[in-house]
N, C-alpha and C positions, 0 to 999 in steps of 0.2 A: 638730509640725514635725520633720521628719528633718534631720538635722545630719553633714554630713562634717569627720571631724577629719584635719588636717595637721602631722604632727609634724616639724619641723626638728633637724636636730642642724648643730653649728655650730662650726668649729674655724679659730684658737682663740677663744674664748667669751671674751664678757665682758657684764656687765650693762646697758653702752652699747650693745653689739650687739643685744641684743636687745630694747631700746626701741626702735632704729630699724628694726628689723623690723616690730613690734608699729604703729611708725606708719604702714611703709608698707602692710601690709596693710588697716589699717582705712579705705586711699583704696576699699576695694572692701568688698565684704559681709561681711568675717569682723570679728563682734562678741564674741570672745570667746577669750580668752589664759590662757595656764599656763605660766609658765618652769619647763624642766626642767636640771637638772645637765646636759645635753646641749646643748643649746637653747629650742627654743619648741613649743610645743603650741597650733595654731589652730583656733578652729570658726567655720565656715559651714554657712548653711543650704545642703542640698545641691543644692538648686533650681538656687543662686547661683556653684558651685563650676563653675571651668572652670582648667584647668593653664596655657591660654595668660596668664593673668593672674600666673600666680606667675611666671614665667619672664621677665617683665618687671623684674622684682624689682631693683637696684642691686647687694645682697649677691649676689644667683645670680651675679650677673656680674662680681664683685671678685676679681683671681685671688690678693689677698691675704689669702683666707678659701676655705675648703672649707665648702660647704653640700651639704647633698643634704637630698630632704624624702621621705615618703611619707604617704600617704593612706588615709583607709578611714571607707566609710558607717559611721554608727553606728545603733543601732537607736534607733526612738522610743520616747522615756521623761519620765517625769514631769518636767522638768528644772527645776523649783521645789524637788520633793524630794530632786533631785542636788547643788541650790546649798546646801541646807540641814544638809545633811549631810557634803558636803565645802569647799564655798567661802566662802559669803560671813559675813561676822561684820561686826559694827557697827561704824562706822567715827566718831568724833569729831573737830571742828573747833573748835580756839579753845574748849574750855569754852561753850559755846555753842548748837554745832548737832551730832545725832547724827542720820546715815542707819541705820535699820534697818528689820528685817521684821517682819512681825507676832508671827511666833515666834520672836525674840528677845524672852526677860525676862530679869527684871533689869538694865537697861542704865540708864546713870545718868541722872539728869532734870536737861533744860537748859533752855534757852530756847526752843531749837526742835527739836523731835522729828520729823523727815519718816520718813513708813513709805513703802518699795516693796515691791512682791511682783516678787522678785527671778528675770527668767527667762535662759534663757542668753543673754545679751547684755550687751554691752560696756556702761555706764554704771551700776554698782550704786554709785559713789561714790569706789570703790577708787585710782584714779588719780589722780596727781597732778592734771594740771589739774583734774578736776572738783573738789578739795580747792583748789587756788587759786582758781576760780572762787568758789567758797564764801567762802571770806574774803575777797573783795571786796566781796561782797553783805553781810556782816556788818558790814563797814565804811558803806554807802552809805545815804543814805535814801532808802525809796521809795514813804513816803507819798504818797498821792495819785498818783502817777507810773503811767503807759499801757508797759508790757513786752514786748518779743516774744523767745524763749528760741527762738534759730535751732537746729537736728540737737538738738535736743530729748532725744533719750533717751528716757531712762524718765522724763524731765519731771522730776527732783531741782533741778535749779536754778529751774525757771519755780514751781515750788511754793514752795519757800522763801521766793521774790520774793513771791509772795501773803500768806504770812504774816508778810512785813515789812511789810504794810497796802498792797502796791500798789493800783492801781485796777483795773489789768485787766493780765491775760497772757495771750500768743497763744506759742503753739508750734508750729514747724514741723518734720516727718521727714521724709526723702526712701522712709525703709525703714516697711514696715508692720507689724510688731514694734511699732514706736517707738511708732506711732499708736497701735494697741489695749493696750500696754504703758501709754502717759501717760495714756491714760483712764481705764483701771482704777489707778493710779496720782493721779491728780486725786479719784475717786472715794471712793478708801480716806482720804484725808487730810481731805476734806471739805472739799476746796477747790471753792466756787461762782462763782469770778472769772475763771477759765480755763481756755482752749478748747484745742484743737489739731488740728491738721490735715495730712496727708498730702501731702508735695511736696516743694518746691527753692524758692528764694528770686523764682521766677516767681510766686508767691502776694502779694509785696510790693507790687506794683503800689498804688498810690493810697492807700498805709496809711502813717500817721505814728504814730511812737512816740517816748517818752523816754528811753529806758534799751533798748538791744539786746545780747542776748549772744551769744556765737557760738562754741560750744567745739567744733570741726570738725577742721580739720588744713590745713595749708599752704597747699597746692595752693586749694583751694577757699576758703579766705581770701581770697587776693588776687585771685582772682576775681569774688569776690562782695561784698568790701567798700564798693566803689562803690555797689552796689544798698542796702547797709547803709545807708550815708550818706543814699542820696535818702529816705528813709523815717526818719532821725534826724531831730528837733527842733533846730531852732540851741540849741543848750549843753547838748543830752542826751548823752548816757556813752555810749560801745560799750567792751562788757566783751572781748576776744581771748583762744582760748588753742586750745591741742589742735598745740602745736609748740614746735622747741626754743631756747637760747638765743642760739644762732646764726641762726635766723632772725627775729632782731628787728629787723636795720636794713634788710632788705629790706620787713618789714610796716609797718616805718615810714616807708618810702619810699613804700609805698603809699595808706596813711594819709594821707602831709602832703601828696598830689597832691589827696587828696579832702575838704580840709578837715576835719581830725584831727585836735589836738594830743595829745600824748602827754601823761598824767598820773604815772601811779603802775606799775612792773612787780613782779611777785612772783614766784619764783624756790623751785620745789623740784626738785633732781635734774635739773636739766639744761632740763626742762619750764618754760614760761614761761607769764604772764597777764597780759596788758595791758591797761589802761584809760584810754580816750583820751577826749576833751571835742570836741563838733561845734561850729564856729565859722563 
């Protein structure tokens, strides 16, 4: 797949600014970031790249910041061999759980080792929420418990949940990356418990689960939490994250309209993860 990268430069900078950059682009196709001493470095597939989307932006249009961006196809390339060689390294949770690639060795032995074959796309672990998310799961039981791991990924959270003994996980992408990525991802782990599938939360119809998670971003939280709920078991868990710490009394307004309650939040870097109990 051919990839166009976006590089922002951003004055003046700072590491808040360019979280919130990072979130608001991932409302659209670009799965894949690099903060520079400048600003931010984005990739999309070039399929997906259109400039009326960036222009939309908040930052473009804050005249309390100078942004300017430029663009440029890149050629196609191995980009397993690009991650491997510049990005991605194993990431550790709680002594516990370590996301790595196959070609990482020597990486220390924990409890739960999840392998991805790491492509350029946003979910190799890296990010705070997907690390909060993580330690929720570390916390929770989910013997016996029926899963559905909403924007999916590369499927690192719906795998783990299988190797906490769930009964069953369903994962759902909107992006087809995500799809062929979790599979090959479910495959490598030798997880036989879960599936995933291609789409938007219109997949949920007529399906109940115990335990949902949903590390997405804002916007499409509160959108879609409703549908979350009709598909949660009365006193099953919805795991939240993929936004910041200010918007938690708004997800919890939304929440407590749809029979929510709020349990436990966890908190790195501004980044927040919520877990709330259906009632």
């Amino acid at each position: 797949m051919q990839y166009t990268k976006v590089s922002f430069t951003i004055s003046p900078l700072s590491e808040t600014i360019q979280e919130i950059l990072i979130a608001e682009l991932s409302q659209f196709a670009y799965d894949s970031f690099q903060e520079t001493e400048s600003g931010l470095d984005a990739y999309i597939p070039t399929q997906d790249f259109n400039t009326e989307d960036l222009e939309t932006l908040h930052l473009l249009n804050d005249e309390n910041y100078q942004t300017n961006y430029t663009s440029e196809p890149l050629e196609d390339q191995n980009w397993n061999e690009t991650w491997e060689k510049n990005y991605f390294q194993p990431i550790e949770i709680d002594d516990r759980c370590v996301v790595r690639s196959p070609f990482h060795t020597n990486v220390k032995e924990v409890e739960y080792n999840v392998l991805i074959d790491p492509k350029m796309a946003f979910g190799t672990g890296h990010h705070e929420t997907t690390g909060l998310m993580i330690k929720h799961i570390l916390e929770m039981d989910f013997t016996g418990k029926s899963v559905l791991d909403m924007g999916c990924g590369t499927a690192i959270l719906g795998i783990l949940c299988a190797m906490r003994n769930a009964k069953s996980v369903f994962g759902i992408d909107i992006e087809e990356w995500a799809y062929h990525n979790s599979k090959e991802n479910i495959k490598l782990n030798h997880i036989d418990n879960m599936d995933v599938a291609q789409g938007d939360a219109a997949l949920l119809s007529g399906k109940q689960y115990d335990i949902v998670l949903a590390n997405i971003n804002r916007n499409i939280l509160l959108e879609d939490i409703k549908k979350y709920r009709a598909c949660l078991n009365t006193g099953g868990i919805l795991l939240l994250s993929g936004f910041y710490n200010s918007d938690i009394d708004v997800i919890d307004a939304e929440c407590s309209s749809n029979k929510l309650k709020k349990i436990t939040v966890k908190e790195d870097n501004k980044w927040v993860a919520l877990s709330y109990m259906a009632f």
